[in-house]
C-alpha atoms as one frame of an Amber mdcrd trajectory, in Angstrom:
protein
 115.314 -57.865  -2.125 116.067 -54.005  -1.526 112.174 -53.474  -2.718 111.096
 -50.022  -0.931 108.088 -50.492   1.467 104.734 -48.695   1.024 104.803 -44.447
   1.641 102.457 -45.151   5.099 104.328 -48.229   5.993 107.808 -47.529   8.029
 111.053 -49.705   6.857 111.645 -52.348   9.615 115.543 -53.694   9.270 115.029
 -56.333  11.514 111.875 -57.643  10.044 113.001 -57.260   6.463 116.283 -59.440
   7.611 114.039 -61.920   8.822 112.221 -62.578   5.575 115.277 -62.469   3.667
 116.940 -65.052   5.542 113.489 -67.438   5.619 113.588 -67.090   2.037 117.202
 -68.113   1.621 116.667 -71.449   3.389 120.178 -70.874   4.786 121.488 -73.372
   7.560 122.351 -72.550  10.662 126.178 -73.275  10.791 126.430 -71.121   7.327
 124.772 -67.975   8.726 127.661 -65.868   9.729 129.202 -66.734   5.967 125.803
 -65.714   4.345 125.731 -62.463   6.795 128.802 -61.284   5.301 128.134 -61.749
   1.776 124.878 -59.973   2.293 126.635 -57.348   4.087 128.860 -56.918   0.871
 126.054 -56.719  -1.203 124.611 -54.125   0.556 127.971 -51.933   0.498 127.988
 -52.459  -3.258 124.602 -51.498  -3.580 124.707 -48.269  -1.507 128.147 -47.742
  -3.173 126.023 -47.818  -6.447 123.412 -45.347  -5.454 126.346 -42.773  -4.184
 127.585 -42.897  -7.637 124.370 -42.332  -9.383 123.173 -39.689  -7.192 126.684
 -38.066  -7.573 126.447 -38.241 -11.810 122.880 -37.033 -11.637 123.763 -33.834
  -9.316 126.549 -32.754 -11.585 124.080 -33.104 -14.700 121.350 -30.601 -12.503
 124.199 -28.198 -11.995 125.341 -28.010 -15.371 121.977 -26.917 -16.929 121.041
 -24.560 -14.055 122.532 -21.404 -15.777 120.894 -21.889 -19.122 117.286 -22.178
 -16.768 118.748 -19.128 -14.923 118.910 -17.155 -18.137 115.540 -18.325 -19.724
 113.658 -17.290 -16.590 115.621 -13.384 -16.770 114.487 -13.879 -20.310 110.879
 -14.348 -19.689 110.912 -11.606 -16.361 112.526  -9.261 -19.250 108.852  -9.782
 -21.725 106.705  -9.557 -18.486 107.764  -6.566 -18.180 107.758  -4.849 -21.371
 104.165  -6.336 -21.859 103.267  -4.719 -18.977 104.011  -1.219 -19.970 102.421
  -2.120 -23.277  99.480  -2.827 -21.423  99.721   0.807 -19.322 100.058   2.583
 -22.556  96.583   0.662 -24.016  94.781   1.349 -20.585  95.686   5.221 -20.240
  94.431   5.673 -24.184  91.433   4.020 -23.467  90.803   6.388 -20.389  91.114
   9.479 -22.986  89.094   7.923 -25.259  86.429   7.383 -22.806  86.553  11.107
 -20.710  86.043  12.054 -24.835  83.124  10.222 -25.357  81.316  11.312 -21.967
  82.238  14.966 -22.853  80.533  13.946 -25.788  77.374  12.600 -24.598  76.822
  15.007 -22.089  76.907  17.804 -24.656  75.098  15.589 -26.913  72.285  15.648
 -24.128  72.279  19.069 -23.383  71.710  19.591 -26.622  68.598  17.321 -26.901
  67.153  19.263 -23.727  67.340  22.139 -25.763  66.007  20.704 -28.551  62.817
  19.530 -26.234  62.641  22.839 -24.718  61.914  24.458 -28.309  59.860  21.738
 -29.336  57.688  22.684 -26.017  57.749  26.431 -26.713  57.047  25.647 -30.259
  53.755  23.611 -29.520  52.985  26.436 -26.536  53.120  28.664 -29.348  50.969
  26.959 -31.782  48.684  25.868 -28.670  47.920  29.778 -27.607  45.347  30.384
 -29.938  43.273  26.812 -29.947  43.670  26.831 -25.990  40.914  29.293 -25.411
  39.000  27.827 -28.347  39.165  24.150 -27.084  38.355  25.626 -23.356  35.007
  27.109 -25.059  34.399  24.216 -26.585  34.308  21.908 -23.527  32.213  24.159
 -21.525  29.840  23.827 -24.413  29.917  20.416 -24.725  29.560  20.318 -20.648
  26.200  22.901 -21.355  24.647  20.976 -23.877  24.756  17.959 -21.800  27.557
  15.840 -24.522  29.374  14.389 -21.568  31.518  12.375 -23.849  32.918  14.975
 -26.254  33.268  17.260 -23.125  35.199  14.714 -21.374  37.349  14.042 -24.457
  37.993  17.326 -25.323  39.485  17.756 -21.381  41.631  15.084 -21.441  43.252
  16.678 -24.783  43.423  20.215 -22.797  45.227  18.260 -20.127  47.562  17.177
 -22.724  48.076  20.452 -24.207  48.790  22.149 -20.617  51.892  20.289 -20.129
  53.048  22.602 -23.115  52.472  25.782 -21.422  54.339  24.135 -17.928  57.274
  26.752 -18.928  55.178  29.852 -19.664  54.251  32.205 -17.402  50.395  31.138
 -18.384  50.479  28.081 -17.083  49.034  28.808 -14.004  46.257  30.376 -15.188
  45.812  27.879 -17.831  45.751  25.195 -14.844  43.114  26.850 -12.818  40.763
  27.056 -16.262  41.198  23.453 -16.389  39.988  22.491 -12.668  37.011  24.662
 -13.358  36.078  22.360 -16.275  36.791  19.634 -14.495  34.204  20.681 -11.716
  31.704  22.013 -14.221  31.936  18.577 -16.139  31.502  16.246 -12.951  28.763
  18.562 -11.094  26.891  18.506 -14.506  27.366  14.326 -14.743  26.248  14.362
 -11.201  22.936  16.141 -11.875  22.554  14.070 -15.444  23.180  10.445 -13.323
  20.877  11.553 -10.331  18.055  12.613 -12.648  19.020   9.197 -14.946  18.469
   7.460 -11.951  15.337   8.975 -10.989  13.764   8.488 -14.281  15.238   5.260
 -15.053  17.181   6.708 -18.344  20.032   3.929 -18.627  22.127   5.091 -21.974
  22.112   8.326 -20.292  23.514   6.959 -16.902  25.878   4.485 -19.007  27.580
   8.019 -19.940  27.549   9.506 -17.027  29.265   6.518 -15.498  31.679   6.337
 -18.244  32.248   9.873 -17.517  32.576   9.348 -13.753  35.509   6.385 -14.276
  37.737   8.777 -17.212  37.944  11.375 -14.223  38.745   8.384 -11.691  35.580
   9.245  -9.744  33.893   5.612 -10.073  32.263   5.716  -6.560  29.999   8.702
  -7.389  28.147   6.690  -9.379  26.991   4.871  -6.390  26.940   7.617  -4.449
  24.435   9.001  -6.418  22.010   5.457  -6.545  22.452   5.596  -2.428  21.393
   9.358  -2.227  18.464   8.896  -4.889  17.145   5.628  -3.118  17.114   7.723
   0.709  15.194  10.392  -0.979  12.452   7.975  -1.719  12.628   6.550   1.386
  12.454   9.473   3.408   9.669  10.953   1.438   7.736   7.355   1.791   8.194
   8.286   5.526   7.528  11.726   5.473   3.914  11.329   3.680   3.313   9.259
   6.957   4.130  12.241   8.909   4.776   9.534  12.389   5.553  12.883  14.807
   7.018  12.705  18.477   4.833  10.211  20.443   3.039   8.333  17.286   1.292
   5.186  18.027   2.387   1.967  17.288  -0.072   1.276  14.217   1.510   5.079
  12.647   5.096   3.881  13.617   4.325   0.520  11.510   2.235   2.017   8.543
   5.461   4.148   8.087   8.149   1.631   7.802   5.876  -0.340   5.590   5.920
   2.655   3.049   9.272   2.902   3.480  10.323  -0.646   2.299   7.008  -1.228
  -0.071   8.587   1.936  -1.779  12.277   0.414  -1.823  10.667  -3.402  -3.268
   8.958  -1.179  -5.801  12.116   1.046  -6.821  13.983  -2.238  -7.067  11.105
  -3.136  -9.274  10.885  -0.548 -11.754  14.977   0.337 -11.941  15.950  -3.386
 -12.212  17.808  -2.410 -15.720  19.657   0.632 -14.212  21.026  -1.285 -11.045
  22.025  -3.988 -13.256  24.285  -1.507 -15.017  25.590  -0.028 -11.865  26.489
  -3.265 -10.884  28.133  -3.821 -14.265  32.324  -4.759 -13.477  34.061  -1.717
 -14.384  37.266  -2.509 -16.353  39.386   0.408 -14.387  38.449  -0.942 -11.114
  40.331  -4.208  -9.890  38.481  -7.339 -10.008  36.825  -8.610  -6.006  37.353
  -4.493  -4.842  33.946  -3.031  -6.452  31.103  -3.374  -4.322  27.427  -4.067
  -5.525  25.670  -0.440  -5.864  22.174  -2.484  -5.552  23.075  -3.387  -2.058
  24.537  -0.250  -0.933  21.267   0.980  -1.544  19.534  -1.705   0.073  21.634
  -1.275   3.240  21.444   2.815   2.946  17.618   2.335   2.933  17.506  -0.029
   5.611  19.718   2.101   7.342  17.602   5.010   6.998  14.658   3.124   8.627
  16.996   2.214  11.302  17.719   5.575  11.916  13.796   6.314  12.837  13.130
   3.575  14.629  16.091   4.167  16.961  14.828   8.094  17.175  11.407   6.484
  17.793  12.024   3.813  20.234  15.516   5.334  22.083  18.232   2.826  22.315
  16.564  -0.106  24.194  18.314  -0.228  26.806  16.180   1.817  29.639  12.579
   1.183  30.506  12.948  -1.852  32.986  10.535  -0.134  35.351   7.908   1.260
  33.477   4.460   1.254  34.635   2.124  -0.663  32.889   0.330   1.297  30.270
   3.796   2.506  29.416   4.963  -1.208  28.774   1.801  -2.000  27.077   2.569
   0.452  24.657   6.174  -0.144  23.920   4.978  -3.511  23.403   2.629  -2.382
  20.844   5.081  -0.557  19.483   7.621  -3.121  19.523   5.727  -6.138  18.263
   4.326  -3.995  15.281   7.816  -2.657  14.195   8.993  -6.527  14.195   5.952
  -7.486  11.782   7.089  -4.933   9.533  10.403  -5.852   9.584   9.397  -9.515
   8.918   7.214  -8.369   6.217   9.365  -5.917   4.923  12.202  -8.793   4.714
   9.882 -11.181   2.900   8.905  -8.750   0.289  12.320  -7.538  -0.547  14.486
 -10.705  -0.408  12.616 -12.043  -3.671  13.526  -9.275  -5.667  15.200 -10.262
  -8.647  17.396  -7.123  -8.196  18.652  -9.123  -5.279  18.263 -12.466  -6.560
  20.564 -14.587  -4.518  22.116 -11.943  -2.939  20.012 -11.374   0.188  23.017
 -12.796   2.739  25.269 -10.023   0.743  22.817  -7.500   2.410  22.560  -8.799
   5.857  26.469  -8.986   6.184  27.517  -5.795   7.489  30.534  -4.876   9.006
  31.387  -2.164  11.983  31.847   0.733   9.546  28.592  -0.309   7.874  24.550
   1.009   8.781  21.978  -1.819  10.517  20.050  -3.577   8.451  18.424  -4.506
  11.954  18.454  -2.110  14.292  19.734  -3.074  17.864  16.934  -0.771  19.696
  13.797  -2.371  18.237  15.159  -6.399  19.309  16.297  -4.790  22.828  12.608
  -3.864  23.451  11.629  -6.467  21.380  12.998  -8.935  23.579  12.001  -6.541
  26.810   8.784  -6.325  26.927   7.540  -8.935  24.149   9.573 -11.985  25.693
  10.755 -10.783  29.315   8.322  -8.606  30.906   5.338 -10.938  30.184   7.074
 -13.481  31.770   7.695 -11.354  35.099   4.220 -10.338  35.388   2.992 -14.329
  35.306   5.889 -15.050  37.972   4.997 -12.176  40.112   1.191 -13.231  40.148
   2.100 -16.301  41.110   4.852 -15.447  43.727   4.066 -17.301  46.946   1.433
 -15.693  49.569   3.309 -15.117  52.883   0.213 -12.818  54.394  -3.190 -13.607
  55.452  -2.281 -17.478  55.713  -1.626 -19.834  57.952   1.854 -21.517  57.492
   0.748 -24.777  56.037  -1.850 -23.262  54.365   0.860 -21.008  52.475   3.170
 -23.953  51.822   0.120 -25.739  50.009  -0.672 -22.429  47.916   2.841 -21.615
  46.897   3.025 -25.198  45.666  -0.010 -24.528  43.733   1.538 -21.533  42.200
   4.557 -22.839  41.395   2.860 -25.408  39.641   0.954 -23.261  37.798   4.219
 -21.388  36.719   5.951 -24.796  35.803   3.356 -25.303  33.261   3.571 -21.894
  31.158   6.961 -22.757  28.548   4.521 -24.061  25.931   2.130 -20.726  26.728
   5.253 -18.845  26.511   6.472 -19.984  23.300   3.035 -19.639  21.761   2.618
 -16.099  22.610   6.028 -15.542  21.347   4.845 -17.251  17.517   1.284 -15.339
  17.591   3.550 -11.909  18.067   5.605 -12.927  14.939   8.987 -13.099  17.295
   9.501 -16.771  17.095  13.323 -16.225  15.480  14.400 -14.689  19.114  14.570
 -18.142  20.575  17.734 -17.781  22.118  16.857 -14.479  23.878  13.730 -16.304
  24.666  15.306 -18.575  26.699  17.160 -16.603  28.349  14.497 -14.395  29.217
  13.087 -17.837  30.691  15.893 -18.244  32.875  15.944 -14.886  34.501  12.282
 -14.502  34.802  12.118 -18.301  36.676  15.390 -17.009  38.371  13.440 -13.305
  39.904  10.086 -16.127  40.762  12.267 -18.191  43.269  14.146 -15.106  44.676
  10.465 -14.412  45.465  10.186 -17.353  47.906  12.836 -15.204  49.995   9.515
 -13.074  51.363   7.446 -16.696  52.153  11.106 -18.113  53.744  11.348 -14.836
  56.038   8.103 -15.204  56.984   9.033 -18.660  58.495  12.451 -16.989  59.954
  10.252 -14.213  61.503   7.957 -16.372  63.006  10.778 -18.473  64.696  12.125
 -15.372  65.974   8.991 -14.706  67.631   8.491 -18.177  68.991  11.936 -17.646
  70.807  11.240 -14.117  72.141   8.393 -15.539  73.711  10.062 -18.571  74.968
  12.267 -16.128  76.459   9.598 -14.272  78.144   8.153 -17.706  79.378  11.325
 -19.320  80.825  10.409 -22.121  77.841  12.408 -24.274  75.345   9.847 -22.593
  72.646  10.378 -26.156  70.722   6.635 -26.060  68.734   6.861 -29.474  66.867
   3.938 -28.317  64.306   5.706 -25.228  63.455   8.237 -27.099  63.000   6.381
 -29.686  60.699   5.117 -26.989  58.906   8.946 -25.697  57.871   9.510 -28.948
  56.867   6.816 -29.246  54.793   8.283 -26.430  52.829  11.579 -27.883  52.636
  10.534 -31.332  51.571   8.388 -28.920  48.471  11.956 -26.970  47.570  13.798
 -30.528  47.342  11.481 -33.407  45.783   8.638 -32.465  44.671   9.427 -28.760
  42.972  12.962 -29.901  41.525  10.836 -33.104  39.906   8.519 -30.765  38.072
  11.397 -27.897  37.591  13.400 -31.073  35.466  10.497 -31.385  33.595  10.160
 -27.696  33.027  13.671 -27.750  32.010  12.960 -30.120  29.136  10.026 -28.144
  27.964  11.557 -25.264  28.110  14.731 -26.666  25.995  11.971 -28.237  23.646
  10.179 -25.553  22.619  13.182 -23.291  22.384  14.271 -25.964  19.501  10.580
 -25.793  18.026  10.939 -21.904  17.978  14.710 -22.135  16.784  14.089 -24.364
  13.384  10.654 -22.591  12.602  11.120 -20.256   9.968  14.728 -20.945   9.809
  15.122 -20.004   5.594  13.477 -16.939   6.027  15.049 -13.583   5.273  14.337
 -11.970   8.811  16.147 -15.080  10.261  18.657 -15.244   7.902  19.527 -11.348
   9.081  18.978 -12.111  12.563  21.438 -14.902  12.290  23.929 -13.093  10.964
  23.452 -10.115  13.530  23.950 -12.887  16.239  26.465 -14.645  14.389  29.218
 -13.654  17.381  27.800 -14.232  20.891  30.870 -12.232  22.229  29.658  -9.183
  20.307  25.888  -9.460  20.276  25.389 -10.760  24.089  27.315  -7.421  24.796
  25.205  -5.242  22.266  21.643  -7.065  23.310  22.484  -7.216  27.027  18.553
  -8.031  27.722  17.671  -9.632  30.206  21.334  -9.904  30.985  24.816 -10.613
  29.434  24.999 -14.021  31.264  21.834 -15.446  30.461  22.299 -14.236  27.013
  25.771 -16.273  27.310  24.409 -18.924  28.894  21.544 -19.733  26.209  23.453
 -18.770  23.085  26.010 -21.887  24.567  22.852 -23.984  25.239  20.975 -23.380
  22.089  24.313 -24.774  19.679  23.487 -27.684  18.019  19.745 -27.996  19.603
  17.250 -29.752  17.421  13.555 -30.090  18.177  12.764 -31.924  21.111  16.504
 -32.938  21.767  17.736 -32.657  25.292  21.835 -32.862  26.391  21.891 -33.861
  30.261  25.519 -32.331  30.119  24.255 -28.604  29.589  23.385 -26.621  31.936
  19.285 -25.812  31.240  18.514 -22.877  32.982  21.820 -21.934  35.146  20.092
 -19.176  36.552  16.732 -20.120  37.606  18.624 -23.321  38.633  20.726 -21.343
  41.044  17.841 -19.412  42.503  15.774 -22.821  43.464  18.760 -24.106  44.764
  19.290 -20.855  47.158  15.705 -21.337  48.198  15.970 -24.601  49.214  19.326
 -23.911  51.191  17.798 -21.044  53.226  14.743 -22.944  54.037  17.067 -26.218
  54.953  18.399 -23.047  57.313  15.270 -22.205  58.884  14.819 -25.972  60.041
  17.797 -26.329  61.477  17.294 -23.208  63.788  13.921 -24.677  64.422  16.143
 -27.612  66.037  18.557 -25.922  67.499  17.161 -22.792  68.805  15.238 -24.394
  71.976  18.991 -25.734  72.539  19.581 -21.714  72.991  16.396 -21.419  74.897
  17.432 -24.314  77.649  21.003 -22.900  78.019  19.848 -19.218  78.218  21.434
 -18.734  81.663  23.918 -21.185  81.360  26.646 -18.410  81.308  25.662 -17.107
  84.557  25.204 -19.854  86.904  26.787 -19.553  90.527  28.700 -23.003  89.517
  31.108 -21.502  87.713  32.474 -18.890  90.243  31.691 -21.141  92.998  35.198
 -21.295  95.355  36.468 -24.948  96.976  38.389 -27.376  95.502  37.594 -29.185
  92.798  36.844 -32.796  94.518  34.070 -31.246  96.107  31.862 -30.675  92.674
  28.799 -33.132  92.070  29.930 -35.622  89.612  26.500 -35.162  87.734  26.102
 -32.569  84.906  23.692 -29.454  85.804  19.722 -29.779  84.811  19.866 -27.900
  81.634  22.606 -30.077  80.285  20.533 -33.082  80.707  17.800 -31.203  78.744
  19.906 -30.990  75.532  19.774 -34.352  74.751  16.164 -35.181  75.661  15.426
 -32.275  73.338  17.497 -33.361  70.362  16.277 -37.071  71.059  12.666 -35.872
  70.813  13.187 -34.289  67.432  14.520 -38.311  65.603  10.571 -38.921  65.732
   9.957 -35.705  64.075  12.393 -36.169  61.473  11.791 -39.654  60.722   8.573
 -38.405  59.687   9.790 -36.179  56.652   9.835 -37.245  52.895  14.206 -37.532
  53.213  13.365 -41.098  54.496  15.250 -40.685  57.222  16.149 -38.379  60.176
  20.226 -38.976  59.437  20.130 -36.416  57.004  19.303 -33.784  59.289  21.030
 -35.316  62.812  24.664 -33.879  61.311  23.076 -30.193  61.028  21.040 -30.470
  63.977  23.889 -31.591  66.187  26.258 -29.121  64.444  24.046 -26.153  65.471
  23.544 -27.221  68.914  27.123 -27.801  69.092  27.541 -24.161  67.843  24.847
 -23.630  70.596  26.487 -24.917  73.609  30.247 -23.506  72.178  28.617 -19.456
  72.512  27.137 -20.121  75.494  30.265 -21.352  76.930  32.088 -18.480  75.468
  29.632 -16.077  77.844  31.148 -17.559  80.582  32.894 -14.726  82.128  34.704
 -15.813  85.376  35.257 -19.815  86.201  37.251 -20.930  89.276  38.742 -24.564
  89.758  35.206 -25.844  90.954  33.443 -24.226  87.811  36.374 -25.555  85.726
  35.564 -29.435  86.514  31.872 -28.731  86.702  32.158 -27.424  83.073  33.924
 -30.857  81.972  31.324 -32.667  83.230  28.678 -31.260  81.521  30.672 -31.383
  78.148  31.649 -35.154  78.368  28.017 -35.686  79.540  27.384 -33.686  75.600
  29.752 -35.582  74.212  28.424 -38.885  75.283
C-alpha cells in the first residue's frame, strides 16, 4: 500500500487515497471508520520508520572514529611514500648528470681519436699523393680514361685526409686541374669518336662523362660534331650575299643529304648515345639523335632566315623583285619537302619523326617562320593580286553600260580561278599551306571588290556633273538612262555576282579540303602541322596576308573534308564584306540619282519672296508653290523606271527614294532664313501637299 512511486513520477496523496479506497470496496456509511484506521496505520508506520532511522544513525556514529583513524592512517603512508619517492627521483638525477658527463667525455674522446686517425692516414697519404697525382695525369695522357677516372675519384677520397693540414689547399687545386685535364681530354676523345664512328671508345668517354656528373656533354659533343658537317656541306656551296634561288636550294640540299647520310653511317653510335643512362632519372634524358636533328635543322634555319630576312617586309616590291623571291621561295620549300622525305625514313629516327617536329619556345625551328611568310607572300598571295588587279573593273575609256558589261565579264573571269589557284599552288609543291591559302583567297577577292570603289566613283562623279549642269541650265538634271545604267550595276552587285560569288565560295572551300588531305602523312605536313598546331600563336607569328584572315580560315578549315561545305561558317568573311560594301555604295549612287533632281527643283526654294512676304495669313493662296507640285510628278515618274529593274518591284527602292527626298525638302527648308506669318502658312501648305 505505502509502495514508493517511480524516481520521475511525483507522489500524488490524493490520487494514491483514491486507489486505496477503490481497492478496499469500502461502503459509504463506513468511510469515516475506515479513514481513521488508515490514519492509525499510517502513524504506526511513520512511527516505525522514526525508529529505524534513529537505530541506524546511532550505528553510523559509532563507527565514524575508527573510519576517522584509518583515513589519518592511510594520509600518514601517503606521505612517507612520497618522500621515498623524492629520495629515488633526486638519485636518479645524479645518476643521470654522471652518465652525460660521461658520454660527453666519452665523445670528446672519440673526436680525438678521429682526428689522429685523419692525421695518421694524412701522414701515410703524403708520399703516394704526388705519386697517385702522376699517375692520373698519365693515365689522362695516354688516353686510359677509365683508370684515370678511377684513380681521381680515389685522390678525392684521399683529400678529405689532408682537410686539416695546411696542404690541403694546394692539394685541392691539383685535383681540379685533373679534373679539367681528364674531361677536356674525354671531350677531344668523344668528338673525334664521333667523327670517326669509334663506339667502345665513345662508350668510355661517356662513362667517363656520367662518373664526373657531366652526362650532357656527351650530347653536346654529337650536336657540335653534326653542325660542323652541316656547315661545311653549306660552305662547299659557297651561296654568298644575293645568291640565286637554284644556289640557295643546291645548298640546303647538301646540308640535309649530308645529315640523312651521317644518320646513315653513325646509326650504331647514336644508338649508344641514346642508350638510358642509369645515373640519370628515367622520362628526364632527352634523345641525343634528335638534338642533332633539330641543331641541324636549326642551323639551316639560321641561313635561310639570313638569306631571305624575316618575311615580314616586301609587300610592295616591284616585279622582278617578287619574281625572284618567289623563285627563291618556292625552291627553298622543295628542299624542305625533299629534305623532310629523305630524313624521316631514317632508321636512326625510326618512329620518331613527330619527336623532332615538336619543339618548344626555348628550342631552334625545324621550319623556319621566314621562308612560309614569303612562302605564303608571294607563292599564294601576290599571284592572286596580280589576277584581281588585271581584272579590276575599267572605269576609263567606256561608256557606262559598256563598263558595267565588262566588269561583269571580269568578275566572271575572276570567279572562275579557285581551281587555277589551287593547281598552281600543287605544281609549286606548297599544297600543305591550305589554310594560308585560303586566306590569301579571302583578302585577295576582298582588295578585287574594294577595286569596284574606282568604277562606283566614276558613276558618283558623273552624277555630280549631271547636277552642276542642271544647275547651270535651271533643269531637274533627272537623265533616266543614266540612271538605268546605275542600276544596271546595282542589279550585277546583288543577283547575279553574289549567285556566282556562292558558287565561288564552295569552290573555294572545296579545293581548300582537296589541298588540306593531300599529302596529309607526309613528314613536311606532319611538321607544318605541328608548327600550326596553335592558331593563337602561329596566326600571330605568320601574320600573312593578315592576322584575321589567318583567324578566320584556320576556324573555317576545322573539321573540313574534301568537297564538304557547312552553310553555318562564314566562307570568305572578308571578301564577303567587301562585295557587300560595293553593293551598298552603288545602292547609294541610285538613290542620289532619285533624289538629286528633288535638289535640283527646290534649288531656290529657300529664297522665294513667299516666305518674307508681310499680310496676314488668310490672304496666302491655298495652293502649294510650282516646285512643290514638281516633287511628286518627279518621284511618280521614276515607279516606271524602277519597276523595270531585276528587284521585281519598284517598293524596294520607293522607302530610300522617298527618304532622300524627304532629307531633300528638310535642308532646303532649313535654308530658309527669314519667314513671316504669310510664309509660315504658305510653308504648311506645301508640306501637307508632300505629305499627301
Amino acid at each position: 500500500d505505502f509502495k514508493t512511486p517511480s524516481p520521475t513520477e511525483a507522489f500524488d496523496p490524493v490520487a494514491w487515497l483514491n486507489a486505496r479506497l477503490a481497492r478496499s470496496h469500502v461502503p459509504f456509511d463506513k468511510l469515516d471508520q475506515h479513514l481513521s484506521s488508515l490514519g492509525m496505520s499510517c502513524q504506526l508506520l511513520c512511527q516505525d520508520t522514526s525508529e529505524a532511522i534513529e537505530l541506524a544513525s546511532n550505528q553510523l556514529v559509532a563507527q565514524l572514529s575508527t573510519s576517522s583513524r584509518g583515513m589519518e592512517k592511510m594520509r600518514q603512508e601517503a606521505l612517507s611514500g612520497h618522500a621515498r619517492m623524492a629520495e629515488v627521483l633526486e638519485g636518479l638525477k645524479d645518476a643521470d648528470d654522471k652518465k652525460r658527463a660521461s658520454l660527453k667525455g666519452l665523445a670528446e674522446i672519440d673526436a680525438v681519436k678521429t682526428r689522429v686517425e685523419t692525421a695518421l692516414s694524412a701522414l701515410r697519404e703524403v708520399n703516394s699523393w704526388d705519386r697517385k697525382v702522376k699517375d692520373c695525369e698519365q693515365f689522362v695522357h695516354s688516353g686510359n680514361l677509365r683508370e684515370a677516372l678511377s684513380q681521381l675519384r680515389g685522390l678525392g677520397g684521399v683529400l678529405d685526409a689532408f682537410r686539416m693540414l695546411p696542404e690541403f689547399g694546394r692539394k685541392e687545386e691539383q685535383l681540379k686541374q685533373l679534373e679539367e685535364q681528364l674531361l677536356a681530354a674525354a671531350r677531344r676523345r668523344g668528338r673525334a669518336a664521333v667523327e670517326k664512328s669509334v663506339v667502345e671508345e665513345l662508350k668510355a668517354c661517356r662513362e667517363v662523362f656520367a662518373g664526373m656528373n657531366r652526362q650532357e656533354e656527351t650530347a653536346a659533343i654529337a650536336v657540335a660534331v653534326f653542325s660542323d658537317l652541316a656547315e661545311r656541306a653549306w660552305a662547299n656551296q659557297a651561296p654568298g650575299a644575293g645568291a640565286s634561288a637554284a644556289e640557295l636550294a643546291k645548298a640546303g640540299s647538301a646540308v640535309l643529304d649530308s645529315l640523312v647520310q651521317a644518320l646513315a653511317e653513325r646509326g650504331a653510335l647514336l644508338q649508344v648515345l641514346d642508350a638510358p643512362d642509369d645515373q640519370v632519372e628515367a622520362g628526364s634524358q632527352q634523345s641525343v639523335t634528335i638534338s642533332v636533328v633539330k641543331a641541324v635543322l636549326g642551323a639551316v634555319g639560321a641561313h635561310v632566315q639570313r638569306a631571305l630576312g624575316d618575311g615580314r617586309g616586301g609587300s610592295q616590291v616591284d616585279e622582278a623583285t617578287a619574281h625572284a623571291r618567289s623563285s627563291t621561295a618556292v625552291a627553298l620549300l622543295a628542299v624542305y619537302v625533299d629534305g623532310f622525305a629523305a630524313l624521316a625514313p631514317s632508321p636512326a629516327l625510326e618512329g620518331r619523326w613527330p619527336e623532332v617536329c615538336r619543339v618548344s619556345n626555348t628550342e631552334v625551328e625545324v621550319l623556319p617562320w621566314s621562308l612560309l611568310r614569303e612562302v605564303v607572300r608571294f607563292v599564294l598571295l601576290r599571284p592572286m593580286e596580280d589576277d584581281a588587279a588585271s581584272l579590276a573593273p575599267p572605269s576609263r575609256a567606256l561608256r557606262p553600260s559598256e563598263a558595267v558589261l565588262a566588269a561583269e565579264s571580269n568578275a566572271t573571269r575572276l570567279l572562275a580561278l579557285p581551281s587555277t589557284w589551287a593547281r598552281r599552288l600543287e605544281t609549286q609543291r606548297a599544297a600543305q599551306l591550305a589554310v594560308p591559302w585560303l586566306a590569301c583567297v579571302d583578302e585577295a577577292n576582298a582588295a578585287y571588290w574594294r577595286s569596284w570603289d574606282r568604277l562606283i566613283d566614276t558613276f558618283a562623279n558623273t552624277l555630280k556633273a549631271k547636277s552642276a549642269e542642271a544647275a547651270a541650265t535651271d533643269s531637274s538634271g533627272y537623265d533616266p538612262n543614266f540612271l538605268q545604267e546605275v542600276m544596271q550595276l546595282h542589279a550585277m552587285l546583288h543577283d547575279t555576282l553574289p549567285a556566282k560569288f556562292s558558287s565561288f565560295q564552295a569552290e573555294v572551300l572545296k579545293q581548300a579540303g582537296q589541298l588540306h588531305s593531300s599529302q596529309l602523312e607526309s613528314p613536311f605536313s606532319r611538321a607544318l602541322k605541328e608548327k600550326m598546331k596553335d592558331p593563337e600563336v602561329w596566326c600571330e607569328q605568320l601574320g600573312i596576308p593578315s592576322i584575321p584572315a589567318l583567324k578566320a580560315a584556320s576556324d573555317l578549315m576545322d573539321g573540313v573534308g574534301i568537297g564538304s561545305f557547312d552553310s553555318g561558317r562564314a566562307v570568305l568573311p572578308a571578301a564577303s564584306a567587301a562585295l557587300a560594301a560595293a553593293e551598298t555604295k552603288v545602292r547609294g549612287v541610285v538613290t542620289r540619282c532619285c533624289a538629286e533632281p528633288v535638289s535640283n527643283i527646290l534649288r531656290g526654294y529657300p529664297e522665294m519672296q513667299e516666305w518674307s512676304r508681310e499680310g496676314p495669313g488668310d490672304e496666302v493662296s491655298h495652293g502649294p508653290l510650282q516646285c512643290i507640285t514638281l516633287v511628286p510628278e518627279h518621284l511618280f515618274s521614276l515607279i516606271p523606271q524602277l519597276e523595270k529593274s531585276q528587284e521585281s518591284s519598284q517598293l524596294q527602292w520607293l522607302p530610300a527614294v522617298l527618304e532622300a527626298a524627304v532629307e531633300v525638302v528638310v535642308q532646303k527648308v532649313l535654308q530658309i532664313k527669314q519667314l513671316t506669318p504669310a510664309g509660315v502658312v504658305q510653308l504648311c501648305v506645301d508640306l501637307d501637299y508632300l505629305r499627301k
